[in-house]
ROLO-950605 format. One line per 5 residues: their letters; for each residue x, y, z of C-alpha. Coordinates in steps of 0.05 Angstrom, whole numbers. Example, Ala and Ser with C-alpha at 12.3 -4.5 7.8 and 13.67 -1.06 7.14 Angstrom:
2
as	246:-90:156; 273:-21:143;
//
This chain:
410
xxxxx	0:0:0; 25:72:-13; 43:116:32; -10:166:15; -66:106:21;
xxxxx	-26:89:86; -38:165:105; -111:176:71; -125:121:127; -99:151:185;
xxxxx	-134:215:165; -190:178:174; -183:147:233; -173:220:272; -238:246:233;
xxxxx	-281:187:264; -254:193:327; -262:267:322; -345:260:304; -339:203:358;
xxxxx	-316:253:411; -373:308:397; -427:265:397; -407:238:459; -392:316:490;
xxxxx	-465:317:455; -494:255:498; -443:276:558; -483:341:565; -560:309:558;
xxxxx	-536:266:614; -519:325:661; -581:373:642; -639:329:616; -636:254:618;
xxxxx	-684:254:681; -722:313:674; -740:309:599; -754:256:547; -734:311:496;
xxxxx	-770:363:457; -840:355:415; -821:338:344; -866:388:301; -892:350:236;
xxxxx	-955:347:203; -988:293:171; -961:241:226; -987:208:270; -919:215:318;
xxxxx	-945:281:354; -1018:252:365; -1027:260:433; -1032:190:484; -1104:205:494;
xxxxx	-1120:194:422; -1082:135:415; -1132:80:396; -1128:25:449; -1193:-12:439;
xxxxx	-1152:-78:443; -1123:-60:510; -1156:-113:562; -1197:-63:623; -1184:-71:684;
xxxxx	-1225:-95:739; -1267:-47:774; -1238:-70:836; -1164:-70:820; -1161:-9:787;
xxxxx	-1132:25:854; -1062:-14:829; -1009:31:810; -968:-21:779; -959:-94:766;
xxxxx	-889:-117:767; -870:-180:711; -817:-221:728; -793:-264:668; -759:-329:701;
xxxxx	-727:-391:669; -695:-429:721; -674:-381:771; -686:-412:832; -619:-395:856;
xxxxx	-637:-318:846; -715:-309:850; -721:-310:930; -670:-261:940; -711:-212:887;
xxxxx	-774:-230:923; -746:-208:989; -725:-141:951; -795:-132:930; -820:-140:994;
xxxxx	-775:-82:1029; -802:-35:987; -821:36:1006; -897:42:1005; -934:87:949;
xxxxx	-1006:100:935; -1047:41:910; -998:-14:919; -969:-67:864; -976:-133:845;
xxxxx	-913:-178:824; -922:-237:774; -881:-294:756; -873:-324:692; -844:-387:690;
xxxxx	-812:-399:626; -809:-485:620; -763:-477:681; -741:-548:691; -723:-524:768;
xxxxx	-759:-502:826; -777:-442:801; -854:-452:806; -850:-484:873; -809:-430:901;
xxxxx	-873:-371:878; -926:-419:895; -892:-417:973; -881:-351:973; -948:-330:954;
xxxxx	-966:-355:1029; -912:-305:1062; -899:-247:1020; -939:-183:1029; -962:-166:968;
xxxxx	-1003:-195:917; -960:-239:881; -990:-297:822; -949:-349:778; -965:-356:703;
xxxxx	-939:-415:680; -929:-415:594; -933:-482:592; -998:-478:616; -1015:-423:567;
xxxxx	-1061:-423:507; -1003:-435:453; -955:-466:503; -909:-476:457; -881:-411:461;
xxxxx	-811:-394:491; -777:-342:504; -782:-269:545; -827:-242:499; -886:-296:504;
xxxxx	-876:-290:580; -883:-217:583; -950:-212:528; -971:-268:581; -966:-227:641;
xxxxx	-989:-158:612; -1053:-191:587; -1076:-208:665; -1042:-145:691; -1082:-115:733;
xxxxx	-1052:-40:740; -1047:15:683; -976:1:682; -927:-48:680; -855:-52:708;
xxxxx	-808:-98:694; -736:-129:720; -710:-190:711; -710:-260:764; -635:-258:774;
xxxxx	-637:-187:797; -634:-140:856; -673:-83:878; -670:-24:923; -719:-6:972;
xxxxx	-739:56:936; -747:23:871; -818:30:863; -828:92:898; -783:130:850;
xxxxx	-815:100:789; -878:130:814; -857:192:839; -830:207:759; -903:195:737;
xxxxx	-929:243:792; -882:294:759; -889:274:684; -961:257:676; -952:247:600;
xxxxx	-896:191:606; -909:127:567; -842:87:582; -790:92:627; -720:65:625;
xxxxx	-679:56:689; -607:48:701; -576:-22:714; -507:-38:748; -472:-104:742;
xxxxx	-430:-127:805; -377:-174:818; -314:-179:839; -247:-185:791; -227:-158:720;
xxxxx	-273:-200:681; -331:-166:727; -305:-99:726; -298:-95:652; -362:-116:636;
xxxxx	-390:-66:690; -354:-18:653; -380:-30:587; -449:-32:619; -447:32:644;
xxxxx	-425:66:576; -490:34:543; -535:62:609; -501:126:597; -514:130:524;
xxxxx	-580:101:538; -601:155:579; -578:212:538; -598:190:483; -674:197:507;
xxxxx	-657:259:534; -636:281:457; -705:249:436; -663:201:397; -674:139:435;
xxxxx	-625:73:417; -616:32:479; -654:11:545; -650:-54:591; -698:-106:599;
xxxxx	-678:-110:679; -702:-39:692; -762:-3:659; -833:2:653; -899:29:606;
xxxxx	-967:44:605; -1008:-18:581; -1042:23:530; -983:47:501; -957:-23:492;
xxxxx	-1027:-39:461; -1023:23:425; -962:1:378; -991:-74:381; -936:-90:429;
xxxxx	-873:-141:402; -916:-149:329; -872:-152:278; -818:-164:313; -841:-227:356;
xxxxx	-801:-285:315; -733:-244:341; -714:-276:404; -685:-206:440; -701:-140:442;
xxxxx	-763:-142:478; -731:-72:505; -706:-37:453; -752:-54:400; -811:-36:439;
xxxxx	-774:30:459; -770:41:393; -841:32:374; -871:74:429; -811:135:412;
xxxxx	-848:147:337; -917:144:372; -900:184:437; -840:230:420; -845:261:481;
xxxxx	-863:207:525; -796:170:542; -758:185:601; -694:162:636; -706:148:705;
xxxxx	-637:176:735; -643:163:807; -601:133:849; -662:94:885; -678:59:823;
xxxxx	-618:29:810; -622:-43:793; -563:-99:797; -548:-158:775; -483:-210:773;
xxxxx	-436:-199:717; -426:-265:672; -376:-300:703; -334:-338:651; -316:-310:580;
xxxxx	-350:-356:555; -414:-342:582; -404:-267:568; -396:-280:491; -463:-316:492;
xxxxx	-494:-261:524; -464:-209:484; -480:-249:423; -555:-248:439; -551:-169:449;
xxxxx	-514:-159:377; -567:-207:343; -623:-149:340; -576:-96:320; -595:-122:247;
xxxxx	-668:-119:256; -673:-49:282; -724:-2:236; -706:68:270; -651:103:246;
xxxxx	-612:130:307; -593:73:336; -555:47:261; -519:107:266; -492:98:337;
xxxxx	-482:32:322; -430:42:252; -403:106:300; -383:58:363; -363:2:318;
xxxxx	-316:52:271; -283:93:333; -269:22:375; -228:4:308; -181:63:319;
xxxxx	-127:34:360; -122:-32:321; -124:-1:256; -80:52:273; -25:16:308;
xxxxx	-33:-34:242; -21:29:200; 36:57:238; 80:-7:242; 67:-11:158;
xxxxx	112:52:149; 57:107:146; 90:178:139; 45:214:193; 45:165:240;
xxxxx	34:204:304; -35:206:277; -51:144:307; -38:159:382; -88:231:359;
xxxxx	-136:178:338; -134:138:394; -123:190:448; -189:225:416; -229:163:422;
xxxxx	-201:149:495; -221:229:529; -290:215:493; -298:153:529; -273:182:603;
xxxxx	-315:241:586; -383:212:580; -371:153:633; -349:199:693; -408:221:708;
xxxxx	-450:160:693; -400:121:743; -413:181:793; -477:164:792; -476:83:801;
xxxxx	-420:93:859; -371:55:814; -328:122:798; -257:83:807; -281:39:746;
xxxxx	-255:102:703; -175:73:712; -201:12:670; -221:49:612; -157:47:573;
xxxxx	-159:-32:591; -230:-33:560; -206:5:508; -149:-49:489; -193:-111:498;
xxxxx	-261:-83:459; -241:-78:394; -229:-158:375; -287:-158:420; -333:-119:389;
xxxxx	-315:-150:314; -330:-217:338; -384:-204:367; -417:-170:317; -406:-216:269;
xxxxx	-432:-276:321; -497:-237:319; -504:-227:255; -505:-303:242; -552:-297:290;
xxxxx	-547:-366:337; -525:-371:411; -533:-410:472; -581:-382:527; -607:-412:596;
xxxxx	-599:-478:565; -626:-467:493; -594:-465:430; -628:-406:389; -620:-405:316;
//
């Protein structure tokens, strides 16, 4: 290759890491001023149905609530395939929470657990003090479905509060979970989905790295709701109205993709309600969960994440996608180009240096906020290790299959 090619390239490499850095400044700043307080601005178009307001949403579909129950303020899902191990310990949670006005109700879906999932709900129905019911899919018309999406269309069909919230079985919650959940709606009226922030814990590299990583996507996440460009939100940590879920006919057209029973929904309720998605950024609603611990079990779960990246319709979270993917490739590619002779090498270390004060930039403050702020020392590690990483992957999920709580999923 020539050394102008060699050059052309390097070039390149500081002007993506360059665009990398502002958008993050960009996503840096809606995390300090509006990730909690706004869901972004109205978008102003006419002739779309994106700015017709919740009220005129048509939700004739939407299943009405018992006369009776109505008092609920939410009903908490809890998707669980063999979790046995986990599930009492996020039952306890549930029951230390703060008290708000009109209560909850918590269901369990067991999904085929071949454990003692079901046994352990059916027990604890006796002792816990709230309402609390198992669904079983098994036992549901169409058993045949799998998966996280059949088990949460199961449980918001026989919810009994206007909305739902959802975290996973092999999670932990704090006391003030619920409370600060509804003390957003108190404020925001208008809100139609709410995404909370999730931190991973465990102890040693493997743990700290994937916390790390974690907490970029949270960050990013967040801001990027409070830019009115949503991309990313966790299925351990959020909650909508029912309607709204009717609304945009829930996970249709999207139901034969095993993930993304998040992000795709997100998604769907952003071009409906523009300005009714919110990033709950409050320190009482912070939910955690174990880090994967073996590599092997990481790449699985990473795998599953990257599968839906191919299947997403809105256009913001492509972009972010090709951006991340392109600025991660900086050090690789630019050490590659700088050990084949390149004339302006010291471009590469521009590139890369770039692409690293982006990174601390945007994740200070998000690591301020989960308590995890000596994580920032690891970034350079992350830095070194996420490129192969993110490549493979990628490409892992763009074949598409993976191994998950004992299932192979094509």
């Amino acid at each position: 290759m020539s050394s102008w090619a060699l050059n052309t390239l390097l070039a390149g490499q500081v002007v993506v890491a360059a665009v990398y850095l502002s958008h993050m400044l960009r996503l840096r700043h809606a995390w300090l001023h509006s990730a909690y307080v706004a869901g972004g601005q109205p978008t102003v178009e006419t002739g779309a149905n994106e700015n017709q307001p919740a009220t005129e949403i048509p939700h004739a579909a939407t299943p009405s609530l018992p006369k009776d129950k109505q008092a609920l303020a939410f009903s908490i899902l809890v998707a669980a395939r063999n979790e046995a191990a986990t599930l009492p310990q996020l039952l306890h949670d549930i029951g230390q929470q703060q008290a708000i006005a009109g209560g909850f109700e918590v269901i369990v879906v067991d999904d085929h657990s071949t454990d003692a999932t079901a046994a352990i709900v059916r027990e604890a129905t006796r002792r816990v003090p709230f309402p609390l019911r198992l669904l079983q899919l098994a036992a549901e018309s169409g058993g045949g479905r799998t998966g996280k999406k059949a088990a949460v269309e199961a449980a918001v069909r026989v919810a009994r509060a206007p909305w739902v919230l959802l975290t996973d079985a092999d999670c932990r919650v704090p006391v003030g979970w619920v409370r600060a959940y509804a003390e957003l709606l108190e404020q925001h009226p208008d809100t139609q989905f709410i995404s909370g922030p999730v931190l991973l814990t465990g102890s040693g590299w493997l743990a700290t790295l994937q916390g790390l990583e974690l907490a970029g996507l949270v960050g990013v996440g967040a801001a990027s709701v409070g830019v009115s460009q949503p991309t990313m939100c966790n299925g351990a940590n959020l909650a909508y109205a029912r309607v709204a879920f009717y609304a945009v006919e829930g996970f249709r057209g999207n139901e034969a993709i095993p993930s993304g029973d998040d992000e795709f929904l997100l998604h769907k309720l952003h071009k409906v309600y523009p300005t009714g998605i919110r990033f709950l950024r409050d320190a009482r609603a912070i939910v955690s969960t174990a880090a994967q611990p073996t590599l092997r079990q990481l790449l699985w779960q990473r795998v599953r994440w990257a599968s839906k990246w191919r299947h997403y319709q809105a256009a913001a979270p492509q972009r972010l996608a090709v951006l991340v993917l392109l600025a991660n490739l900086t050090f690789p590619v630019g050490a590659a180009l700088w050990l084949a002779g390149a004339q302006y090498s010291w471009l590469a270390p521009l590139a890369w240096a770039l692409k690293l004060a982006a990174d601390v930039l945007l994740l200070g403050p998000v690591l301020r906020f989960l308590g995890r702020p000596g994580w920032l020392a690891w970034v350079p590690v992350l830095q070194l290790a996420y490129a192969p990483y993110a490549v493979a992957t990628g490409l892992l999920g763009l074949r598409g299959g993976y191994e998950w709580k004992g299932r192979s999923v094509k």
